[in-house]
N, C-alpha and C positions, 0 to 999 in steps of 0.2 A: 139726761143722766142724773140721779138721784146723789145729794150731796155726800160728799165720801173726804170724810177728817177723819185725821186719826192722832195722837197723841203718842210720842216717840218714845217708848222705855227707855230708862238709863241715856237719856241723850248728852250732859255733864256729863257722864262718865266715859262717853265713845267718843267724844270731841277730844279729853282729856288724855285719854290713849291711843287715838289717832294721828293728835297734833298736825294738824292741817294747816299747812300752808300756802300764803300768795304764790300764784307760779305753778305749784301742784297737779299731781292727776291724781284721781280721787273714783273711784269704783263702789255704789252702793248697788248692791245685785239682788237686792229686794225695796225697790224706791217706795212704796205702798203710794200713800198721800204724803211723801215729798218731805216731812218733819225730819230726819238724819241728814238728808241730802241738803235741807236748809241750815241747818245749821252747820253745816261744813262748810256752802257756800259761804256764809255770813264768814263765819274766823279767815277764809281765803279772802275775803272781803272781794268775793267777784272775780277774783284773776288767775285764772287756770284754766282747768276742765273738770267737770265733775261728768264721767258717767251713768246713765241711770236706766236700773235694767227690772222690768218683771213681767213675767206673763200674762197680765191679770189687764186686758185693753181700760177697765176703768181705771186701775189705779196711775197709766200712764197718763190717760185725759188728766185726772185730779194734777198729778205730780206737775205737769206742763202748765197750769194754769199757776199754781203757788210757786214755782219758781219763775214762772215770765221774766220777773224784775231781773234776772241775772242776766240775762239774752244770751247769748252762742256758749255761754261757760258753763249751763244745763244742757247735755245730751242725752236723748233718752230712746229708749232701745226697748220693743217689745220683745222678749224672749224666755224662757225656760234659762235660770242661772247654770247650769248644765254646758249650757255654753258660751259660755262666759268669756274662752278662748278667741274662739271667733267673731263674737261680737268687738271684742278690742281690736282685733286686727283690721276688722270691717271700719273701725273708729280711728285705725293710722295710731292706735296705743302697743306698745312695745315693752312700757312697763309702767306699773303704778307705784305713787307713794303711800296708799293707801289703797284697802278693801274691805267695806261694810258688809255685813251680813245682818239681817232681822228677817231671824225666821219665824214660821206660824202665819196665822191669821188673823186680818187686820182686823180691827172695829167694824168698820163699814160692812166688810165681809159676814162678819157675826152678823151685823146689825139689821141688814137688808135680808129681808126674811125670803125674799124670793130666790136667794142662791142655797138655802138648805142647810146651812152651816149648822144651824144652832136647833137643838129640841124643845124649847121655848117654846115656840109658832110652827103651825102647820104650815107645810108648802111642800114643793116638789122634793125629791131626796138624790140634789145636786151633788152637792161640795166640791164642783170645781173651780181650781179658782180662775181659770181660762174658759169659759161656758161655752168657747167657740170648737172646743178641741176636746177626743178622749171620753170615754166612757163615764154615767155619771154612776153616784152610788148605788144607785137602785138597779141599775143597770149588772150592775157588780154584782151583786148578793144575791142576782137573780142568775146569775153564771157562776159563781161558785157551788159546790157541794157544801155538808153539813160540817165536814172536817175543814176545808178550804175556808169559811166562813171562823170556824174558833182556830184556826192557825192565825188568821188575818187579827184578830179580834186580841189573840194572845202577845199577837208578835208586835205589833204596831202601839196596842192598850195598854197591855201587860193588865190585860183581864181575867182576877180570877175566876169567874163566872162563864167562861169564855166560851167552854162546850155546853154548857144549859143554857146560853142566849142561843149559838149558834143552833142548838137544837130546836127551839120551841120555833126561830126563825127559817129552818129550814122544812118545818113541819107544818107552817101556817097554809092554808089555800091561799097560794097566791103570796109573791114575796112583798115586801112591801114595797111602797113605789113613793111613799109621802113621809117627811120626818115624823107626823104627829102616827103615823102607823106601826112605823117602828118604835117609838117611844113604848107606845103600847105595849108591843110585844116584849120589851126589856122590861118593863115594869112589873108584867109577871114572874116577872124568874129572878127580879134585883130585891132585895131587902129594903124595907124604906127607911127616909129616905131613899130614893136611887137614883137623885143628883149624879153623884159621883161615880156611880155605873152605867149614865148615860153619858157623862162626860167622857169617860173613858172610850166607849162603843163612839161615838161622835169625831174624836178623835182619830183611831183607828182607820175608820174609814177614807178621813182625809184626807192621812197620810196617805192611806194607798191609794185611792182615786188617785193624789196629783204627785203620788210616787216621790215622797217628798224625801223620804231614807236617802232613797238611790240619786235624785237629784246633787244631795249634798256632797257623797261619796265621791262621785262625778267633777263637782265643781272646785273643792278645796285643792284638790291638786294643781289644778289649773291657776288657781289664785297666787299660791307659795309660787310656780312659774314665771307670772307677770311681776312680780313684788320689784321693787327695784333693793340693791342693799338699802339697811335701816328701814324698812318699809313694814308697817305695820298691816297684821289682817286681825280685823275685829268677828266675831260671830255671836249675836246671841239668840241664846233660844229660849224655849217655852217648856219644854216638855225633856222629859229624862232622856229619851231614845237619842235626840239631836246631841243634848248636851254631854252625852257620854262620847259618843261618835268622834264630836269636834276633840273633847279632851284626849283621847287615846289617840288621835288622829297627830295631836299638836306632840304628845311625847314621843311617836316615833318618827318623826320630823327632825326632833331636837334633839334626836340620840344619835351618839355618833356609829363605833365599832359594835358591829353586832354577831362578831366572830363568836365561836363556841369558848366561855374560858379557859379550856386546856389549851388553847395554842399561844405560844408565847409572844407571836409578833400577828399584827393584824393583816387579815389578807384579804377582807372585804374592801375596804377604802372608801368605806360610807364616812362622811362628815357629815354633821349636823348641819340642818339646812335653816330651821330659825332659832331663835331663844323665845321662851316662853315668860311671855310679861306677867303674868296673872296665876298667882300659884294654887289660888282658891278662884273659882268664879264669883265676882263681881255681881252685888244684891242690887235691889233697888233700897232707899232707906224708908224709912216708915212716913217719913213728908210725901215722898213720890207716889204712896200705896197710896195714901190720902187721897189724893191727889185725882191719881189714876187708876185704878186697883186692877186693872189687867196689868198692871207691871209687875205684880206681885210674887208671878212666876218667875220672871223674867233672870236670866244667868248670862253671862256677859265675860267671855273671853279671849284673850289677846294675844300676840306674838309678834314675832320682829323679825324681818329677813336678814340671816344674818349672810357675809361676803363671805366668798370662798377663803379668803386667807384666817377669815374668823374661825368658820369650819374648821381647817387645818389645823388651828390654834387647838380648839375645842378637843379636837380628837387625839391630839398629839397630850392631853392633860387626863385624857380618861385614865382612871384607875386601873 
């Protein structure tokens, strides 16, 4: 296996609103190479559980080898966060005091030109990030139509270009089967530069190969489930689509009565189920971009399980 580091965004910050303790259960459901789950480990100073979950069989070899030192207090789980439910149950976990999210794609991922991630370097046109499992992209855009191709492109990129990529690609002989062939084919229909409209098409793709939208949709619920009271869930992400998702996600969570306003007394008896820690998404600062510059994206947001009698509270103060 080819060396697989990776450098943890915002990791001060997700320690800092996590607040990890000895004793603790601790859930990062995207372990990559092991950097958040270390650093959680270390502040528990070894003594709890940390679960560690991702689909990707390299980055659980990585992750196993950089935590060794903890022994039985790293658990690590190959799986899809999706199911994140049963993995805990399969782990005898019932509820966490914490839950990590780092979404996207790691360094290594980028970096190893053999999985396709990146239109830098020619290679095959992967981007899975489980290479054992699932349809790869090339595979995709050779099953899509010309419309299915700029929906995918639009919805996933938020590509203006998205029907004249998807057209010149569905008009090529032969779909492309190699990043550097598609690159190609964007290059004629993108403005130059078209960095940033291969970046975007690159994306796109990724998401939908490893169905990363629906994955998340899936998993948060399940997270706020296991949370124990006070229990924090962290998420951050990379790209707008996730980080809109998580935030709309976290305010209807945290709202209580969701009755129509003409009715005088409430008849849903929805309580809010966390408070939200983070009112703006949490940056990286300009040391860490230095630093790191894929953190640069990076957005970073938080919440708090709150108790049912908090709930109660909550709803019983709504305006």
């Amino acid at each position: 296996m080819t060396e697989y580091r990776h450098e943890p965004a915002l990791l001060a910050e997700a320690i800092r609103l996590l607040e990890p303790r000895p004793g603790g259960t601790y859930i990062d459901c995207t372990i990559g190479g092991g950097g958040h789950s270390e650093g959680i480990l270390e502040t528990m100073k070894g003594r709890g559980i940390l679960l560690g979950i991702d689909r990707d069989p390299e980055a659980i070899a990585a992750a196993g080898t950089r935590l060794a030192r903890f022994g039985g207090a790293a658990r690590l789980r190959r799986a899809p966060f999706s199911r994140l439910a049963g993995v805990a149950a399969a782990e005898r976990i019932d509820a966490a005091d914490g839950i990590l999210y780092d979404l996207g794609v790691s360094s290594p991922q980028l970096d190893h030109a053999e999985r396709g991630m990146s239109y830098r370097t020619d290679a095959p046109l992967d981007l899975r990030m489980d290479r054992t499992a699932g349809e790869t992209a090339a595979e995709l855009l050779a099953r899509l139509d010309e419309k299915g191709i700029a929906d995918l492109l639009h919805r996933y990129g938020e590509e203006p270009r998205a029907r004249a990529i998807a057209r010149r690609v569905a008009r090529a002989p032969g779909r492309p089967r190699t990043t550097g062939a598609l690159a190609a084919l964007v290059r004629e229909v993108a403005p130059r530069p078209a960095e940033k409209t291969l970046s975007r098409v690159f994306q796109a793709l990724r998401l939908a190969v490893n169905r990363e939208a629906e994955e998340l949709e899936a998993s948060l619920p399940q997270a706020i489930d296991l949370l124990a009271p006070d229990a924090r869930v962290l998420v951050i992400s990379y790209q707008s689509i996730d980080d809109r998702f998580t935030k709309e996600f976290f305010r209807r969570e945290a709202k209580g009565c969701i009755c129509p306003p003409r009715l005088p007394v409430c008849r849903c008896g929805r309580s809010p189920r966390i408070e939200i820690l983070t009112k703006r998404a949490v940056r990286p600062s300009a040391s860490e971009v230095a630093t790191n510059a894929r953190a640069r994206s990076a957005r970073l947001r938080a919440a708090r399980r709150l108790t049912e009698a908090a709930g109660s509270r909550a709803l019983e103060e709504e305006p």
